[in-house]
mmCIF file as gemmi writes it, N, C-alpha and C atoms, coordinates in Angstrom:
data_model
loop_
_atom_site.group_PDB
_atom_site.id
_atom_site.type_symbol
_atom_site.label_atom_id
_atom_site.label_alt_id
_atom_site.label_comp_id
_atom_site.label_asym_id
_atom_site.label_entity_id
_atom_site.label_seq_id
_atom_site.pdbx_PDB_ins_code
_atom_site.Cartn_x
_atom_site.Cartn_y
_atom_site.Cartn_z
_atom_site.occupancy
_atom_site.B_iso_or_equiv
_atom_site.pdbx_formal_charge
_atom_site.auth_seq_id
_atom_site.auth_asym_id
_atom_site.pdbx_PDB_model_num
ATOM 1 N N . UNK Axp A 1 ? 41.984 0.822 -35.834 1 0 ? 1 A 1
ATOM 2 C CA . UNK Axp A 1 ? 40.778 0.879 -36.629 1 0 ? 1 A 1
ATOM 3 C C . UNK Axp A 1 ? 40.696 2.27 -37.267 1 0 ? 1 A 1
ATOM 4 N N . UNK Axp A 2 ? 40.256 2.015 -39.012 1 0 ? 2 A 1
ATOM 5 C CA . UNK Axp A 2 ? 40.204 3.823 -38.971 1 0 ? 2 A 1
ATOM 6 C C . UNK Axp A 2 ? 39.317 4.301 -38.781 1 0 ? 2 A 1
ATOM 7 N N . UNK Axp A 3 ? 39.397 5.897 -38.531 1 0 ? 3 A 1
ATOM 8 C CA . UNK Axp A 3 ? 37.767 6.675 -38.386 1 0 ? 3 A 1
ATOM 9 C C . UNK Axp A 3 ? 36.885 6.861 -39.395 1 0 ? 3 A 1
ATOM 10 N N . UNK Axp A 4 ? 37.119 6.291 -40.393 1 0 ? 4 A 1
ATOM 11 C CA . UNK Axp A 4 ? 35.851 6.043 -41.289 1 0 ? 4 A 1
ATOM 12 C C . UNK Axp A 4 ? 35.221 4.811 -40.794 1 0 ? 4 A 1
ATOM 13 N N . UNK Axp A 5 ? 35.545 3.821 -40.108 1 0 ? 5 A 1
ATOM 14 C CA . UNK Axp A 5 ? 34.985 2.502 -39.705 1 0 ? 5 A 1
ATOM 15 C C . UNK Axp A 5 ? 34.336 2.845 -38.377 1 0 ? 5 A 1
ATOM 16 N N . UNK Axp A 6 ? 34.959 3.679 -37.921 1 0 ? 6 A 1
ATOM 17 C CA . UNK Axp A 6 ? 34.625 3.717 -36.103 1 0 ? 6 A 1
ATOM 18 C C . UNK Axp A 6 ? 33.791 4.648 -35.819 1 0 ? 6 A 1
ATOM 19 N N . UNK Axp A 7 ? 33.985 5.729 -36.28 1 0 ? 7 A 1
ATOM 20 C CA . UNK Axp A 7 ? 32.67 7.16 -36.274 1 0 ? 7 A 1
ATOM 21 C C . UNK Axp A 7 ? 31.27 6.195 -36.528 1 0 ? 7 A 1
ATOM 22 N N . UNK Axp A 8 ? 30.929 5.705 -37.759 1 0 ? 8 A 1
ATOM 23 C CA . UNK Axp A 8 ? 30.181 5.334 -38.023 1 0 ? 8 A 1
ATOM 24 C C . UNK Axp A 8 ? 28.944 4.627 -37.266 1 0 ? 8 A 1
ATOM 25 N N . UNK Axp A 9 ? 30.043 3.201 -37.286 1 0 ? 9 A 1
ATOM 26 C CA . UNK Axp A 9 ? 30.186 2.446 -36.27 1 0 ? 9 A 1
ATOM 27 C C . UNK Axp A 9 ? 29.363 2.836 -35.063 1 0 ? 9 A 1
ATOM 28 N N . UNK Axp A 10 ? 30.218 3.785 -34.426 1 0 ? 10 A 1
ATOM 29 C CA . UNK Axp A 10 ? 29.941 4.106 -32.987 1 0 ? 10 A 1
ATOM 30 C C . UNK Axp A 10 ? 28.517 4.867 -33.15 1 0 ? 10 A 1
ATOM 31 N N . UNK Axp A 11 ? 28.203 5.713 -34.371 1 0 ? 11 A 1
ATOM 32 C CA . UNK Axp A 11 ? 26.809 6.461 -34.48 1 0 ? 11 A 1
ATOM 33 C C . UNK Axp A 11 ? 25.74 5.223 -34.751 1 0 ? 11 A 1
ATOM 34 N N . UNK Axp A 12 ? 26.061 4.416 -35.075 1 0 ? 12 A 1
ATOM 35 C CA . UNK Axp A 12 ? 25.276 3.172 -35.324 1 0 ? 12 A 1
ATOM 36 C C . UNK Axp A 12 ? 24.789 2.351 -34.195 1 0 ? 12 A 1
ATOM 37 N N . UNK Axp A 13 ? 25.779 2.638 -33.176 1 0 ? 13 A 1
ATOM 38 C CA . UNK Axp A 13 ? 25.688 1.724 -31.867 1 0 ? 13 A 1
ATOM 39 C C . UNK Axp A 13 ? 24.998 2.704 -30.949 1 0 ? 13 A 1
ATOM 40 N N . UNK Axp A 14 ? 25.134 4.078 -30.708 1 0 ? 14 A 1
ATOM 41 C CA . UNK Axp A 14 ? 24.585 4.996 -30.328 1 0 ? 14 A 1
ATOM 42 C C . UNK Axp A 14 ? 22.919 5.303 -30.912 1 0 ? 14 A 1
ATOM 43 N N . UNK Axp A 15 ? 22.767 5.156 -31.527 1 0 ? 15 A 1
ATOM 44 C CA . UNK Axp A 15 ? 21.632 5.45 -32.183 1 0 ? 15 A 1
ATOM 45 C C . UNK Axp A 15 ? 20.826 3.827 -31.687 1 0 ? 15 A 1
ATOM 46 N N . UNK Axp A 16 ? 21.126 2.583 -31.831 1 0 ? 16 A 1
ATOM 47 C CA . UNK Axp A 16 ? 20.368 1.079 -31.183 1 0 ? 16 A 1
ATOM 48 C C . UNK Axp A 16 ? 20.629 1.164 -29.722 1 0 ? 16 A 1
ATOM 49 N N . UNK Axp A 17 ? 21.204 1.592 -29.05 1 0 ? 17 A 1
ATOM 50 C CA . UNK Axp A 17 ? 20.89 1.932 -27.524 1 0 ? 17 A 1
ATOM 51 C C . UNK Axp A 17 ? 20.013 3.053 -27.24 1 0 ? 17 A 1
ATOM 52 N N . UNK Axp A 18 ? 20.078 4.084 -27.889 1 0 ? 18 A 1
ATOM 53 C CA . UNK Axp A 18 ? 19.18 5.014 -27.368 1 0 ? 18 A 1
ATOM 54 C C . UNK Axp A 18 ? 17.417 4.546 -27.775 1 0 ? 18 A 1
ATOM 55 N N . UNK Axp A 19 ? 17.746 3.654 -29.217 1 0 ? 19 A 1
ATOM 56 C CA . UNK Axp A 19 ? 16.242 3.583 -29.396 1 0 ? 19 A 1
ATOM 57 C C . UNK Axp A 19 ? 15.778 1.742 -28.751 1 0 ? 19 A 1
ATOM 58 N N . UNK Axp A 20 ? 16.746 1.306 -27.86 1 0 ? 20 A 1
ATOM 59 C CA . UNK Axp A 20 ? 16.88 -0.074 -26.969 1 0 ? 20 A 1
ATOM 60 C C . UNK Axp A 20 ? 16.806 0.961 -25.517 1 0 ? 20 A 1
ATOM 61 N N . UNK Axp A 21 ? 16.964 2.23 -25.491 1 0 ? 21 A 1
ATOM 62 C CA . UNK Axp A 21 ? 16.254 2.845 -24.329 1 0 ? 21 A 1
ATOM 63 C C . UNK Axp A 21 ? 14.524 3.025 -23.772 1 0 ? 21 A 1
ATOM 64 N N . UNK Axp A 22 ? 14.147 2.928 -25.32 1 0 ? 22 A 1
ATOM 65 C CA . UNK Axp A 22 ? 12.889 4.214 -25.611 1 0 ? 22 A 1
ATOM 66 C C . UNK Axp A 22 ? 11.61 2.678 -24.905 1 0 ? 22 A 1
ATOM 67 N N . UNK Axp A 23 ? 12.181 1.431 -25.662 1 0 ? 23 A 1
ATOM 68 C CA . UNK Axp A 23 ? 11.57 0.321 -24.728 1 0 ? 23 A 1
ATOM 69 C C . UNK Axp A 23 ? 11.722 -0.485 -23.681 1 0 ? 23 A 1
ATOM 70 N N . UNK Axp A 24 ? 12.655 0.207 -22.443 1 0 ? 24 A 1
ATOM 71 C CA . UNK Axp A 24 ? 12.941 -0.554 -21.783 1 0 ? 24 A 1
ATOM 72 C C . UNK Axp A 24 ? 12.763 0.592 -20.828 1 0 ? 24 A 1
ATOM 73 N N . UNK Axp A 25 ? 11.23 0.622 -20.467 1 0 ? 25 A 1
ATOM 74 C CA . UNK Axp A 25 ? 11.069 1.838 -19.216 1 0 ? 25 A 1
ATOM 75 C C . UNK Axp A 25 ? 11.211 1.318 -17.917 1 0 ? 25 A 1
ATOM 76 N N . UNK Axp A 26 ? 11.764 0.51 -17.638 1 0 ? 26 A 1
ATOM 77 C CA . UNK Axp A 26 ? 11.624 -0.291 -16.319 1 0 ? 26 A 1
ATOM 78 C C . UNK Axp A 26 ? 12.364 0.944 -15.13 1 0 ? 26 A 1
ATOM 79 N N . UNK Axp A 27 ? 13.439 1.68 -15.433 1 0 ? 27 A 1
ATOM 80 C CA . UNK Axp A 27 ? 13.63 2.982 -14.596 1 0 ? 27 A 1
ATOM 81 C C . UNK Axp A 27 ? 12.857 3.8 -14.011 1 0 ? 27 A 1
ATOM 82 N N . UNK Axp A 28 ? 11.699 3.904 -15.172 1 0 ? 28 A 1
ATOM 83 C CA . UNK Axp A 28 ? 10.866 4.734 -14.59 1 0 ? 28 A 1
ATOM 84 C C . UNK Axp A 28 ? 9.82 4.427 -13.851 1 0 ? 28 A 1
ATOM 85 N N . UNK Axp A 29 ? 9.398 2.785 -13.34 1 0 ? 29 A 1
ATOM 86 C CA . UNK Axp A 29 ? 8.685 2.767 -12.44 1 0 ? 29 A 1
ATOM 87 C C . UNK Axp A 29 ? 7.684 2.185 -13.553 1 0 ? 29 A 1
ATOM 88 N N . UNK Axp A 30 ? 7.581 1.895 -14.201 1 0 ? 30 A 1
ATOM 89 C CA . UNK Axp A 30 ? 6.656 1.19 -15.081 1 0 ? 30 A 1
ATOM 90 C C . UNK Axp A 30 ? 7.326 -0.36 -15.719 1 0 ? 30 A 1
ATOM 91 N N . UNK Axp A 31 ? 6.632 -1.234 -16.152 1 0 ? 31 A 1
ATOM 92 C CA . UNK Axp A 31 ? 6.938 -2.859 -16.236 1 0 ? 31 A 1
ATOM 93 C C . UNK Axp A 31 ? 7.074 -2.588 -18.031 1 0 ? 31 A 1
ATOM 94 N N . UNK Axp A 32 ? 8.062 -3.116 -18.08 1 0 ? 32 A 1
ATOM 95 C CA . UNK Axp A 32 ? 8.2 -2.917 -19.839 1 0 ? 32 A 1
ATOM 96 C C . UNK Axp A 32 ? 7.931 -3.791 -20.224 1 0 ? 32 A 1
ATOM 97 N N . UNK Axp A 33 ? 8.206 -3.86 -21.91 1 0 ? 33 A 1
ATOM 98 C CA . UNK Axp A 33 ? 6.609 -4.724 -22.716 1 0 ? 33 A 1
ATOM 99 C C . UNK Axp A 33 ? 7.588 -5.755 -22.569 1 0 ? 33 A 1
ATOM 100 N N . UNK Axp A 34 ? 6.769 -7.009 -23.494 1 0 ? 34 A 1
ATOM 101 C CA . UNK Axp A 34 ? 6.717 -8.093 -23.162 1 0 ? 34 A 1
ATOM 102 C C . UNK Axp A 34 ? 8.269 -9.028 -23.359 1 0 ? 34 A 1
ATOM 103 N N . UNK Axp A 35 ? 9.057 -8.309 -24.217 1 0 ? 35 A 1
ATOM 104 C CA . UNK Axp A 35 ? 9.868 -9.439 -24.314 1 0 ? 35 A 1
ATOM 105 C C . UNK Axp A 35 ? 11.305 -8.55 -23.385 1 0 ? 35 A 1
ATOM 106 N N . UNK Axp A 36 ? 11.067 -7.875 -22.244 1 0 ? 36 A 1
ATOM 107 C CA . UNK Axp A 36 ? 11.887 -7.143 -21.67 1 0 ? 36 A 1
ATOM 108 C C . UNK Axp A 36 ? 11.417 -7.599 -19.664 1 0 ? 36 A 1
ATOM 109 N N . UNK Axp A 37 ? 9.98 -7.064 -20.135 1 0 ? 37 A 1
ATOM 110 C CA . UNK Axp A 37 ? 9.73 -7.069 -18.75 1 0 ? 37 A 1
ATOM 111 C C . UNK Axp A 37 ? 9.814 -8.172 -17.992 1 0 ? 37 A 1
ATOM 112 N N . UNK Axp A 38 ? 9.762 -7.813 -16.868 1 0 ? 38 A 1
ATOM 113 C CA . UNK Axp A 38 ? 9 -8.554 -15.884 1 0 ? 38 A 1
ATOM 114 C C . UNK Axp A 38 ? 8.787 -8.51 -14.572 1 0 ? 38 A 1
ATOM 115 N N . UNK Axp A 39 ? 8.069 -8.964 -13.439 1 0 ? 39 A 1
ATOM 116 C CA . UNK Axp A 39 ? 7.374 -8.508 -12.77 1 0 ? 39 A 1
ATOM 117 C C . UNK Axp A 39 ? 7.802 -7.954 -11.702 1 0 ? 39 A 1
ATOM 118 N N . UNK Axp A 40 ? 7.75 -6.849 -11.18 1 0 ? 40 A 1
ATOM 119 C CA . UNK Axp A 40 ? 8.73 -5.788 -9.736 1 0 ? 40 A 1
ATOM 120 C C . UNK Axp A 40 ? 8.201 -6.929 -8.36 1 0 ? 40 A 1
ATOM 121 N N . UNK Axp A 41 ? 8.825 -6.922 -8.094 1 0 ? 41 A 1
ATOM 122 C CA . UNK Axp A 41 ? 8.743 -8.01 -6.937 1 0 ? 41 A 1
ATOM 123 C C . UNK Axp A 41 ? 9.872 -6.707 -5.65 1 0 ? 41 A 1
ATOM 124 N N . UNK Axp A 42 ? 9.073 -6.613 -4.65 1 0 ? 42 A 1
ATOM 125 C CA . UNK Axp A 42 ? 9.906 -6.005 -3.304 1 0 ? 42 A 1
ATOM 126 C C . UNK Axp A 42 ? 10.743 -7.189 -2.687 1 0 ? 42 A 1
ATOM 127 N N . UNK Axp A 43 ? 11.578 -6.112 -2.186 1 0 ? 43 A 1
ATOM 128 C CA . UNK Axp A 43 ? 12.327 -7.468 -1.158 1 0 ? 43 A 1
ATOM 129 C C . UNK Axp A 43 ? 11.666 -7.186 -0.278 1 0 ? 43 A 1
ATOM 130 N N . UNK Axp A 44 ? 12.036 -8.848 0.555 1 0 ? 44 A 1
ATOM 131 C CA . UNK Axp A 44 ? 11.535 -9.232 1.906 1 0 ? 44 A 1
ATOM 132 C C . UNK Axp A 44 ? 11.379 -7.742 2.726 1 0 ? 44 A 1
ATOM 133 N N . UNK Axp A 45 ? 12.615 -7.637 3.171 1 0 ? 45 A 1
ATOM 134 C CA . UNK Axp A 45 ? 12.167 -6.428 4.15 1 0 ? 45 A 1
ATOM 135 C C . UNK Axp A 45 ? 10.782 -5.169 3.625 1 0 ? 45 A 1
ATOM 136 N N . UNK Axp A 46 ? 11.248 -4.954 2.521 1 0 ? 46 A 1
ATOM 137 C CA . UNK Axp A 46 ? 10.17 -4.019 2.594 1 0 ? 46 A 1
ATOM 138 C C . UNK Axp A 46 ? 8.461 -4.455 2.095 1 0 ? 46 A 1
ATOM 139 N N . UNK Axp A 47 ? 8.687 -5.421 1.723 1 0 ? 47 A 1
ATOM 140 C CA . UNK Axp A 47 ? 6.88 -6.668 1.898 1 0 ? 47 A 1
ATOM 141 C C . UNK Axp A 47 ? 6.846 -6.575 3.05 1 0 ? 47 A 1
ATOM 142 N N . UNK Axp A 48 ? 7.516 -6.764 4.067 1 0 ? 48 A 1
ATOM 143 C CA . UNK Axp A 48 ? 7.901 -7.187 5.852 1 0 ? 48 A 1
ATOM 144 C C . UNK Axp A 48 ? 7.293 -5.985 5.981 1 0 ? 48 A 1
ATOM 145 N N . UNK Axp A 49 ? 7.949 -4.433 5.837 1 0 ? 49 A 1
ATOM 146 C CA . UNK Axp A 49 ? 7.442 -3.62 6.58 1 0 ? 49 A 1
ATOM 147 C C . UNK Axp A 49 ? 5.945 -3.146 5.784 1 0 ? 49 A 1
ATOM 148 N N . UNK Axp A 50 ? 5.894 -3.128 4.518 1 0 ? 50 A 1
ATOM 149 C CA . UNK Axp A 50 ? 4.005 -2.614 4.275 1 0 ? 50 A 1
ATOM 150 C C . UNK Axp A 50 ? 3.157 -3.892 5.029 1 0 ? 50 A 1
ATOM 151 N N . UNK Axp A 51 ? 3.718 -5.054 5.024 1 0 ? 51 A 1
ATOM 152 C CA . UNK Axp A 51 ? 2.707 -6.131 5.508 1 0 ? 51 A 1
ATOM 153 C C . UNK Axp A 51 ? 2.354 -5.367 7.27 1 0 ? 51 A 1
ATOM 154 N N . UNK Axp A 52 ? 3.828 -5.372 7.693 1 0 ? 52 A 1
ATOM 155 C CA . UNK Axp A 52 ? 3.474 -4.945 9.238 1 0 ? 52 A 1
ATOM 156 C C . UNK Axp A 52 ? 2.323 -3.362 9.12 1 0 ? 52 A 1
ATOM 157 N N . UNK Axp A 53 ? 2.493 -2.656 8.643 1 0 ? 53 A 1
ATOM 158 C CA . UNK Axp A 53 ? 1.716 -1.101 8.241 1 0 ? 53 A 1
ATOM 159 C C . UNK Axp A 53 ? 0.418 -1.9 7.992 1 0 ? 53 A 1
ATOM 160 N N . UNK Axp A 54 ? -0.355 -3.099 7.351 1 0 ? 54 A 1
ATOM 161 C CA . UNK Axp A 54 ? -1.308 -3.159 7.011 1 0 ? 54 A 1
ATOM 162 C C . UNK Axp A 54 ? -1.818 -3.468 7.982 1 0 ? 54 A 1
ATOM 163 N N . UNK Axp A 55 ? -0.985 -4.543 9.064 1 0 ? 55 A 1
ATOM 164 C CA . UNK Axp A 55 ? -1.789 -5.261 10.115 1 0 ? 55 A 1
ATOM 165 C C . UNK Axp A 55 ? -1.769 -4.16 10.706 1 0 ? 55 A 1
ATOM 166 N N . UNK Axp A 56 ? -1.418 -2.869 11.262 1 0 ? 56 A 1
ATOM 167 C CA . UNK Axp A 56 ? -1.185 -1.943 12.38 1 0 ? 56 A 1
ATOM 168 C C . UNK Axp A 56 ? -2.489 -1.509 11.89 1 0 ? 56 A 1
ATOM 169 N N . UNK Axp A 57 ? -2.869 -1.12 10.828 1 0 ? 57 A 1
ATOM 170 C CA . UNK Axp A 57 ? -3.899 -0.472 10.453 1 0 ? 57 A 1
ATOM 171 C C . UNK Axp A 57 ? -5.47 -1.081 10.82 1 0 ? 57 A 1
ATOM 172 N N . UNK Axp A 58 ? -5.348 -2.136 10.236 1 0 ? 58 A 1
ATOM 173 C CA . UNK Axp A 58 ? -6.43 -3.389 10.621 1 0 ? 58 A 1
ATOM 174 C C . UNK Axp A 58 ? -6.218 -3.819 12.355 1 0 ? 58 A 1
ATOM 175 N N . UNK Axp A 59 ? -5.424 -3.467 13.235 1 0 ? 59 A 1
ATOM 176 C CA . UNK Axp A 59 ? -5.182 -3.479 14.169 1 0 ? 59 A 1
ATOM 177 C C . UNK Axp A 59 ? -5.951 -2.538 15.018 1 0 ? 59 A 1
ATOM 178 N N . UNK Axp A 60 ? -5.662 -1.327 14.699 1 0 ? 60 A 1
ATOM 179 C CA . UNK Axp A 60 ? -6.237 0.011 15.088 1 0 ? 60 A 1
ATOM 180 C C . UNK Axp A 60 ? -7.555 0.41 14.931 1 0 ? 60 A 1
ATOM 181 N N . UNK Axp A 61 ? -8.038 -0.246 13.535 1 0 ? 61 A 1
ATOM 182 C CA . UNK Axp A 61 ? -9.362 -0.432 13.054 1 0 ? 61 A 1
ATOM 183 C C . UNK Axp A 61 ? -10.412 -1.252 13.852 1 0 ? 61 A 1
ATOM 184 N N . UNK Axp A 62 ? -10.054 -2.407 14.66 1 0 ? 62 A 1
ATOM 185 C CA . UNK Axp A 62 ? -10.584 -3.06 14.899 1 0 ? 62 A 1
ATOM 186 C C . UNK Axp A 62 ? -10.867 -2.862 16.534 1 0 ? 62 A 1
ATOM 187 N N . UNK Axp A 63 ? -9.367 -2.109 17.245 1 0 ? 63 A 1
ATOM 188 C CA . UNK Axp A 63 ? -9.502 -1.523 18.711 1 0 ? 63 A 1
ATOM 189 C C . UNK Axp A 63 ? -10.477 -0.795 18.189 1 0 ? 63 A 1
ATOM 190 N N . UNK Axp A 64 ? -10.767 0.527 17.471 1 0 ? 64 A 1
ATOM 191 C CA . UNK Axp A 64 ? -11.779 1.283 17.455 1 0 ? 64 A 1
ATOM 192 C C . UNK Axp A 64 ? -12.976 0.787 17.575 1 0 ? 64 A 1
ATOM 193 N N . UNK Axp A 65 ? -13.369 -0.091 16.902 1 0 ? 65 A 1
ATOM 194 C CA . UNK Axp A 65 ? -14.816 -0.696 16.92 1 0 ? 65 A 1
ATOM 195 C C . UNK Axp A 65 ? -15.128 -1.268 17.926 1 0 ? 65 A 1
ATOM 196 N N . UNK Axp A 66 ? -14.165 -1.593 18.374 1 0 ? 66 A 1
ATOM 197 C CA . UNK Axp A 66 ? -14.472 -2.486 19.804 1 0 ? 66 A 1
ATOM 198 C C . UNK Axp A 66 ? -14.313 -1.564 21.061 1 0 ? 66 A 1
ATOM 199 N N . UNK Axp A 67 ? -13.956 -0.477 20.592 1 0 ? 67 A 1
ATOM 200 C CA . UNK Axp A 67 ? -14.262 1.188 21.979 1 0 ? 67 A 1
ATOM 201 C C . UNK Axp A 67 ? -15.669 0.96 21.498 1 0 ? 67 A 1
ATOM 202 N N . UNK Axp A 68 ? -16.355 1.633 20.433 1 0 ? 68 A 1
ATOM 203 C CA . UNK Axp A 68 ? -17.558 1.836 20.14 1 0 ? 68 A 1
ATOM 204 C C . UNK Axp A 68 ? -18.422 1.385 20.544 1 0 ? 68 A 1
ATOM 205 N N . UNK Axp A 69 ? -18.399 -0.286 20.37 1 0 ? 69 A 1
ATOM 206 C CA . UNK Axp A 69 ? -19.253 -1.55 21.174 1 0 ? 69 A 1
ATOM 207 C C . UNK Axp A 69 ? -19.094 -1.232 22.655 1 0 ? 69 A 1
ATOM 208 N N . UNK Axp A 70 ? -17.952 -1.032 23.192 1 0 ? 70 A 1
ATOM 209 C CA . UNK Axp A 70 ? -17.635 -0.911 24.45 1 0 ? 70 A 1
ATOM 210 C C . UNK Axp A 70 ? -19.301 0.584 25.233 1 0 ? 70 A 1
ATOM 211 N N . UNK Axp A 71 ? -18.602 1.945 24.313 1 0 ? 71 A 1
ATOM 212 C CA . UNK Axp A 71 ? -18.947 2.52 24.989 1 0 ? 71 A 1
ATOM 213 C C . UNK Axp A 71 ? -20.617 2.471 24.501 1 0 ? 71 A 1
ATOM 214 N N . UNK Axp A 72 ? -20.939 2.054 23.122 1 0 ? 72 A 1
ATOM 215 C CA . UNK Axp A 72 ? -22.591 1.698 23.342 1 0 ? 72 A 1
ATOM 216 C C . UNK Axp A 72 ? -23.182 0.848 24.343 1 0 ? 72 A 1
ATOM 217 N N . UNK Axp A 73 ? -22.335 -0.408 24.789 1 0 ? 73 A 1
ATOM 218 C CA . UNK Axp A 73 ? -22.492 -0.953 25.888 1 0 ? 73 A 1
ATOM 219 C C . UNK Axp A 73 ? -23.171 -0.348 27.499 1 0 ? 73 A 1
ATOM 220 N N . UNK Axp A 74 ? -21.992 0.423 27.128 1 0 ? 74 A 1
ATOM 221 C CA . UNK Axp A 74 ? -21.782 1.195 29.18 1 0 ? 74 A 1
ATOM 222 C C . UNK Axp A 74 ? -23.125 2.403 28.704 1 0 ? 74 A 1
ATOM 223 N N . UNK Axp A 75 ? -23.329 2.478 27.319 1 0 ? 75 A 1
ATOM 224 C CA . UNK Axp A 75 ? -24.476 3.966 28.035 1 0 ? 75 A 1
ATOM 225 C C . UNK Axp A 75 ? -25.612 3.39 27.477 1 0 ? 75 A 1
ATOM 226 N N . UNK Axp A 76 ? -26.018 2.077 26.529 1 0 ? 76 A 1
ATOM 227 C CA . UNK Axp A 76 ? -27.168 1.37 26.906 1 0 ? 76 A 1
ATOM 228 C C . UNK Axp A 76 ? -27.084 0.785 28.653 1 0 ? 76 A 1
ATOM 229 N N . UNK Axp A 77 ? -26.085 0.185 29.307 1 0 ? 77 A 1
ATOM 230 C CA . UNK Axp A 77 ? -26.124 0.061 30.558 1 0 ? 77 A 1
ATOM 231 C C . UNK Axp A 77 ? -26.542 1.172 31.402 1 0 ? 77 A 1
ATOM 232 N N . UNK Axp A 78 ? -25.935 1.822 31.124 1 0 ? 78 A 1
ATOM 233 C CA . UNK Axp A 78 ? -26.696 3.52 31.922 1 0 ? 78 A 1
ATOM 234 C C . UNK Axp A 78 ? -28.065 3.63 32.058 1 0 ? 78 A 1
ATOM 235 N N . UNK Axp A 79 ? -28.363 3.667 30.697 1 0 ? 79 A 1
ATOM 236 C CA . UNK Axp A 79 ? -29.412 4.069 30.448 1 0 ? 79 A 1
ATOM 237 C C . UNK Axp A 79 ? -31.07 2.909 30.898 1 0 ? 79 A 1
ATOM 238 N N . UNK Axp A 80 ? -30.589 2.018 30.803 1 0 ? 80 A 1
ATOM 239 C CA . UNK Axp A 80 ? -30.871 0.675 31.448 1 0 ? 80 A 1
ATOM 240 C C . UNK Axp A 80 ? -31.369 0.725 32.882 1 0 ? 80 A 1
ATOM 241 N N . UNK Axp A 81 ? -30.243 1.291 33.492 1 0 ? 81 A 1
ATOM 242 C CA . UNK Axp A 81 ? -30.158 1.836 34.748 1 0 ? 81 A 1
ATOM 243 C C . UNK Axp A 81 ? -30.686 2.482 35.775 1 0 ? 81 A 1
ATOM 244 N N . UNK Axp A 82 ? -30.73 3.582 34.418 1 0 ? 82 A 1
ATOM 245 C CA . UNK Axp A 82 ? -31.751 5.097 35.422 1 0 ? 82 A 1
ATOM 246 C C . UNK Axp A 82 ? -33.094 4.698 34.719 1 0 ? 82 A 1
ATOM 247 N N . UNK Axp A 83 ? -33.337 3.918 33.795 1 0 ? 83 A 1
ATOM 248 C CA . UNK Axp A 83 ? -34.8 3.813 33.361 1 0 ? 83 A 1
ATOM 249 C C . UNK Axp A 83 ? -35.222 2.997 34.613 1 0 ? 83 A 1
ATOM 250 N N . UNK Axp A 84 ? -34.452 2.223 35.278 1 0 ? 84 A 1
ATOM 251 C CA . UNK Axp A 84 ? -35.008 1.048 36.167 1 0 ? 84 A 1
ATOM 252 C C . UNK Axp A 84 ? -35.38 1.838 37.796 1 0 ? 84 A 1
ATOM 253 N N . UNK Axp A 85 ? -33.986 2.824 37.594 1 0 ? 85 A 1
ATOM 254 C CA . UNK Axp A 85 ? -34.444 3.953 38.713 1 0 ? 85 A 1
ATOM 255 C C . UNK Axp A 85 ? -35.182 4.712 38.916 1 0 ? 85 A 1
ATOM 256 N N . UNK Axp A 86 ? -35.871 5.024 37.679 1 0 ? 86 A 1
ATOM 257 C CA . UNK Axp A 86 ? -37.235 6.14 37.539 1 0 ? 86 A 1
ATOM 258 C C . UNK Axp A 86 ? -38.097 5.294 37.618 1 0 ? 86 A 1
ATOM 259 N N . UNK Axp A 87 ? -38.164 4.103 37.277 1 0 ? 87 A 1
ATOM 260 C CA . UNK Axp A 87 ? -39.443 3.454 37.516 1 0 ? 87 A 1
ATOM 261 C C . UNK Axp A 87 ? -39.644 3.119 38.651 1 0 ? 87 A 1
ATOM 262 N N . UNK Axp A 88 ? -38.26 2.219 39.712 1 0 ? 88 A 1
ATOM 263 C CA . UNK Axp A 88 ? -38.141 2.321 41.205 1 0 ? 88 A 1
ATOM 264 C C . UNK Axp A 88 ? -38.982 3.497 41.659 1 0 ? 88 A 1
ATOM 265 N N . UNK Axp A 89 ? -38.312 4.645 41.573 1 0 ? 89 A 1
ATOM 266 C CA . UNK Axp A 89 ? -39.22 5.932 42.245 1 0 ? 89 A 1
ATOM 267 C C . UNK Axp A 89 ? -40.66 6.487 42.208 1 0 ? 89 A 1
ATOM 268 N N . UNK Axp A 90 ? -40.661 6.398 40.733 1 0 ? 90 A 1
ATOM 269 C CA . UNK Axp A 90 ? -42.281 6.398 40.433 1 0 ? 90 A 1
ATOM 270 C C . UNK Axp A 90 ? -43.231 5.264 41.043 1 0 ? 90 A 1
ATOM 271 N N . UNK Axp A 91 ? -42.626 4.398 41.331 1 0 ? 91 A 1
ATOM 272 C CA . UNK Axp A 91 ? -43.563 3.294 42.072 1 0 ? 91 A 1
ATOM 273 C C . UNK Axp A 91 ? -43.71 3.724 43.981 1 0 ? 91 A 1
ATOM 274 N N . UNK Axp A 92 ? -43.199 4.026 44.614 1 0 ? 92 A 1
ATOM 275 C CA . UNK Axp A 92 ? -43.095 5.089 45.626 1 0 ? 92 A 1
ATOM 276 C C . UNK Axp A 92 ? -44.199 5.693 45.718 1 0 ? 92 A 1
């Protein structure tokens, strides 16, 4: 081929990839437009592991509340308690 055909050529082909770059941001973490993109989907494993991270969270969330209940429990019980004991005594 000669280099009057191929220089050209090749600046021609160079120049529609770089500007077939400028719309196809999918590298960078963004969903490119419409007749390129489409939608980032994770693999299994790593859906697997944020799914497991969400339940741990909602897991942990929910032991907490249920200390809370727990220990409002035991010191309304307390308190329950010695009110019933001061009144015991005061009746004395």
């Amino acid at each position: 081929m000669p280099d009057k055909i191929f220089y050209p050529a090749a600046a021609v082909v160079a120049v529609l990839l770089i500007a077939f770059s400028l719309v196809w941001p999918q590298g960078q973490g963004m969903v490119s437009p419409p007749p390129f993109g489409h939608k980032i989907e994770l693999p299994d494993y790593f859906r697997m592991v944020r799914e497991r991270g969400i339940r741990q969270a909602k897991e942990a969330e929910r032991k907490a509340d249920e200390a809370k209940r727990q220990s409002a429990a035991q010191s309304s019980a307390s308190a329950s308690s010695s009110a019933v004991a001061a009144a015991a005594t005061s009746h004395r």
